[in-house]
C-alpha positions as MATLAB code, in Angstrom:
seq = 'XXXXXXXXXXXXXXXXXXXXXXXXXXXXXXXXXXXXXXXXXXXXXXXXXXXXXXXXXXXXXXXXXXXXXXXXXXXXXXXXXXXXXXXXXXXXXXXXXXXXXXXXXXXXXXXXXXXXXXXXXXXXXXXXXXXXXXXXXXXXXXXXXXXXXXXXXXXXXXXXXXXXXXXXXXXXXXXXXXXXXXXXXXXXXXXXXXXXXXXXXXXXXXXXXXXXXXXXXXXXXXXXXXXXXXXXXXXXXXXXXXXXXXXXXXXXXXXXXXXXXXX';
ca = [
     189.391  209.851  103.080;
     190.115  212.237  100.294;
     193.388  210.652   99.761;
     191.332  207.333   99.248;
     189.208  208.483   96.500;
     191.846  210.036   94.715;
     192.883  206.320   94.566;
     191.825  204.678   91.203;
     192.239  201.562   92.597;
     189.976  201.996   95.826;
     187.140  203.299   93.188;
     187.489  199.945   90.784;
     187.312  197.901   94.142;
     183.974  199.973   95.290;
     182.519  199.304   91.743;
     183.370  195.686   92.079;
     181.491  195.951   95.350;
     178.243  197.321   94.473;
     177.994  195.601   90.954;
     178.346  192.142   93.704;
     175.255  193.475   95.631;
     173.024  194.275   92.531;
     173.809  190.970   90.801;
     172.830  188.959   94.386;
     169.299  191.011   94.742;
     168.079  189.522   91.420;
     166.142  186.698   91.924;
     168.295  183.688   90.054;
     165.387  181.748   87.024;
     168.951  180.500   85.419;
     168.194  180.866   81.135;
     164.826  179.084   81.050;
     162.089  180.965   79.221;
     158.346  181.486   80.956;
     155.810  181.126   78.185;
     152.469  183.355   79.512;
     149.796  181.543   77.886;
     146.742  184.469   77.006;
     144.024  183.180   75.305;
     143.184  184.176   71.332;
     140.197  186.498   70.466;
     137.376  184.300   69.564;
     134.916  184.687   66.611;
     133.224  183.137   64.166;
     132.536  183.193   60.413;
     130.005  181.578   57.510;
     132.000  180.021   54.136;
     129.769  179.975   51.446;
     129.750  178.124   48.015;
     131.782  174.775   49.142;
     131.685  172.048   46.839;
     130.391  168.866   47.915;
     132.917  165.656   47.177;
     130.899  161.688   47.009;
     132.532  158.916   47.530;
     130.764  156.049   46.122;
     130.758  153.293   43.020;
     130.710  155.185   39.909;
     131.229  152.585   37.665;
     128.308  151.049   39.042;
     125.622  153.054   41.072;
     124.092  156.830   39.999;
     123.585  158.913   42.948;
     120.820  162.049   42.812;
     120.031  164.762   45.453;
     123.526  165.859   46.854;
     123.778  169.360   46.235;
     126.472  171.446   44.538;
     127.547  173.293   47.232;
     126.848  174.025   50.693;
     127.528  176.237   53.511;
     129.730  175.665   56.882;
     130.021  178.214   59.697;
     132.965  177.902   62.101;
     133.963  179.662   65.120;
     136.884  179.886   67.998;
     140.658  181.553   67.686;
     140.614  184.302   64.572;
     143.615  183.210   63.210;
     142.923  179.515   62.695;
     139.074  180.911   61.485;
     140.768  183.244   58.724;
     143.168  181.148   57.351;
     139.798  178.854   57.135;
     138.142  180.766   55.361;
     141.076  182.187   52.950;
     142.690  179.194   52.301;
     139.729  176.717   52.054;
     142.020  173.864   52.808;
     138.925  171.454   53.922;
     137.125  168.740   52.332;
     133.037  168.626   53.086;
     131.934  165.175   51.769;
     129.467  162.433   51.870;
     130.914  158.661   52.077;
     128.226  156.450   50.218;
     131.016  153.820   50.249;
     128.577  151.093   51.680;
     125.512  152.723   50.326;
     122.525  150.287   49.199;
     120.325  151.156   46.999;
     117.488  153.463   47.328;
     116.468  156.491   49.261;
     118.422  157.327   51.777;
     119.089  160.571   54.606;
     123.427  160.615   54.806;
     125.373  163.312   57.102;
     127.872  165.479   55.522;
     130.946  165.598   57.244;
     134.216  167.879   57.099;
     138.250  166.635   57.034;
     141.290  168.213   57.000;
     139.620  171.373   59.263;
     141.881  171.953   62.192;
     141.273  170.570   65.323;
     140.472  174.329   66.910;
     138.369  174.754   65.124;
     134.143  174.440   66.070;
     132.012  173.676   62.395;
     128.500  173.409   61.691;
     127.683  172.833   58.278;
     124.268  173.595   56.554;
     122.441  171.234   55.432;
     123.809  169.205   57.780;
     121.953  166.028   55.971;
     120.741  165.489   52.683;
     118.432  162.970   51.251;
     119.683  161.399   48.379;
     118.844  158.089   45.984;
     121.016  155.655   45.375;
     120.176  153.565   42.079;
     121.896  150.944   40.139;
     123.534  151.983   36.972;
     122.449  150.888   33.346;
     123.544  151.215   29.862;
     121.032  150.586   26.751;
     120.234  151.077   23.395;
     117.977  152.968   21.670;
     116.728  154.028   18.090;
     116.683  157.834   17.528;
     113.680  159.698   15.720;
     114.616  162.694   13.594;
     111.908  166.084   13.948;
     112.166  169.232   12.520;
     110.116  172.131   11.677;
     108.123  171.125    8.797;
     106.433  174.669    8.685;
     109.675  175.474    7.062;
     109.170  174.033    4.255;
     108.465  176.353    0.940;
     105.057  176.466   -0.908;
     105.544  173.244   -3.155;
     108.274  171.262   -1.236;
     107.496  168.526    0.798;
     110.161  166.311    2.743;
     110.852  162.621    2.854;
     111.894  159.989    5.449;
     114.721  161.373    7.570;
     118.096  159.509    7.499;
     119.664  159.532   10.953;
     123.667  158.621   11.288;
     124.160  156.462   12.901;
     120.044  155.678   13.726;
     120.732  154.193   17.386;
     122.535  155.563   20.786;
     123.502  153.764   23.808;
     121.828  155.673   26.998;
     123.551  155.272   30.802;
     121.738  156.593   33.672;
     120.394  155.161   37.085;
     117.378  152.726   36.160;
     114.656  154.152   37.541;
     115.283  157.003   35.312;
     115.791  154.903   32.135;
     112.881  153.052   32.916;
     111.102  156.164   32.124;
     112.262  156.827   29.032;
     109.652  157.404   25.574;
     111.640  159.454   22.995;
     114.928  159.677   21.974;
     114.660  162.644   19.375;
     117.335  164.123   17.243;
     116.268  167.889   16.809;
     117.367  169.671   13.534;
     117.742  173.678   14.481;
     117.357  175.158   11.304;
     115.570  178.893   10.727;
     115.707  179.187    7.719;
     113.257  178.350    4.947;
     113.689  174.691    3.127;
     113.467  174.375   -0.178;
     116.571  171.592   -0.900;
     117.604  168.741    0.871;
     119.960  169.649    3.668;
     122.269  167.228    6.154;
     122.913  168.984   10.430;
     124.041  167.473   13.253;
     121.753  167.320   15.696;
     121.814  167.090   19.727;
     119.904  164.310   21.226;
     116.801  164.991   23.592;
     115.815  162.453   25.688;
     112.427  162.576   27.330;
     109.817  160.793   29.360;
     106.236  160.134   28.476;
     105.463  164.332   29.606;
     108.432  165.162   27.455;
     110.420  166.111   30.493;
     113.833  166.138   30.093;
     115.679  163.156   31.520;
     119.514  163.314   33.649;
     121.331  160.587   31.367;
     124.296  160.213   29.643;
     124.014  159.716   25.545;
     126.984  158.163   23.451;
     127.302  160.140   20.822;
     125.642  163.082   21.923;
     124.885  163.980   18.406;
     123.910  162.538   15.111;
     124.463  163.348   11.635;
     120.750  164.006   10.239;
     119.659  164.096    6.352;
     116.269  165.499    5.600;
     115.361  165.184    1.995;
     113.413  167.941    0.007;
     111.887  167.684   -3.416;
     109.521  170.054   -5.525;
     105.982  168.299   -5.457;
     105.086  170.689   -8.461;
     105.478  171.056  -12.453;
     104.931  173.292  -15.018;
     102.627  172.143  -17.894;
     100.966  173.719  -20.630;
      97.084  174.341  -20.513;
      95.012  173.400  -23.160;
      91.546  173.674  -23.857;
      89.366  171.224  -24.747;
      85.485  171.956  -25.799;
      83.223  170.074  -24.182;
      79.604  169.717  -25.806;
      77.516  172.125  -27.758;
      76.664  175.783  -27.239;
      72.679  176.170  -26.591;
      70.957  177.403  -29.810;
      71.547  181.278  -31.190;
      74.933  181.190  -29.108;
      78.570  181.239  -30.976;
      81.723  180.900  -29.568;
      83.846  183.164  -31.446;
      87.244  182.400  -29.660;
      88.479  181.543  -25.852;
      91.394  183.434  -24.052;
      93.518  182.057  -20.835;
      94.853  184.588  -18.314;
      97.984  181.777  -18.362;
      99.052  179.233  -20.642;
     100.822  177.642  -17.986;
     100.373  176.076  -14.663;
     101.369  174.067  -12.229;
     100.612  170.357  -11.177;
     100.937  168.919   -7.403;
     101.621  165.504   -6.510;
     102.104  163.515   -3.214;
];
């Protein structure tokens, strides 16, 4: 026995032997890989400030109500809810494609979210009005602060440049219009004519502000100013007699010049 161990080649063959018996107690899977499906934390998280996208006919219809953003909570695996919420590679939007006219309740809905992904967004509806779109024309009034005028000045028919806009907006709105004013912002006193451009206001019959569009925004105003007084000599003239025992010896003016107003 010792003689057989001293043998190199009776220790490769008992090698050969046992490495045979390992490799046949290993259960044979061949070189397929077992996927082990475990399932994803869950949680769920709030994105706030998302802008709201409308489809609908601009060219023709004005829409009112939708709101500038809103706010959409979603929930299930982390991974697909961070990237959400990093990347904020979704669309919330309102399709008024096939809208009619009026006042309506529409559902805002969500696209490009992935699909494992639970959302809820808030408002989940909004009631907007849909109105037809109009363009018209309108003359526009000049104002300014008159108090600003110095002691003597007075100012004459404003010249506005050009005198009429054209005003787009839904037509219940335009409906409403009263004033279209041309506002010159001036704080200092006026004493000379002067020539701003001025914003247009447009406003209803409360002077509330209306949502239109104005083309041109602004106008070229010219307010003219002119000196309503003059400087002419006093003189005196006697009028009838002095009672009897009284003398005028001589008459004396604090000023020997004033000034005349005229309208």
């Amino acid at each position: 026995m010792d003689k057989l161990m001293d043998n190199p080649w009776f220790i490769k063959i008992i090698a050969l032997l046992l490495a045979l018996l390992l490799y046949s107690s290993v259960p044979q899977t061949g070189n397929k890989l077992t996927d082990v499906n475990v399932p994803g934390e869950q949680t769920t998280a709030t994105i706030t400030d998302i802008p709201v996208k409308v489809y609908y006919d601009t060219a023709n219809l004005v829409v009112t109500g939708i709101p500038n953003t809103v706010e959409m909570t979603v929930q299930n695996p982390v991974t697909h809810v961070q990237s959400a919420k990093a990347l904020k590679n979704f669309e919330v939007y309102i399709d008024l494609t096939n809208a009619k006219i009026g006042r309506q309740t529409v559902k805002l809905k969500v696209k490009n979210l992935s699909d494992k992904l639970k959302a809820t967004i808030s408002p989940a509806t909004v009631s907007v009005s849909v109105q037809e779109k109009i363009t018209k024309e309108f003359r526009v009034d000049a104002e300014f602060n008159s108090n600003l005028l110095d002691e003597g000045y007075a100012a004459g028919q404003p010249v506005v440049e050009p005198n009429k806009v054209k005003i787009t907006g839904a037509k219940n709105v335009i409906d409403r219009i009263t004033y279209v004013k041309a506002t010159v912002d001036t704080k200092n006193h006026l004493n000379d004519t002067i020539t701003k451009d001025a914003r247009i206001s447009v406003l209803d019959r409360e002077l509330n502000k209306l949502d239109v569009v104005v083309d041109p925004e602004t106008v070229k105003v010219t307010i003219p100013i002119k000196n309503t007084s003059k400087q002419v000599p006093i003189n005196i003239i006697q009028n009838g007699t002095p009672p009897s025992g009284v003398t005028i010896d001589s008459i004396t003016l604090d000023s020997t010049e004033g000034h005349y107003y005229w309208e």
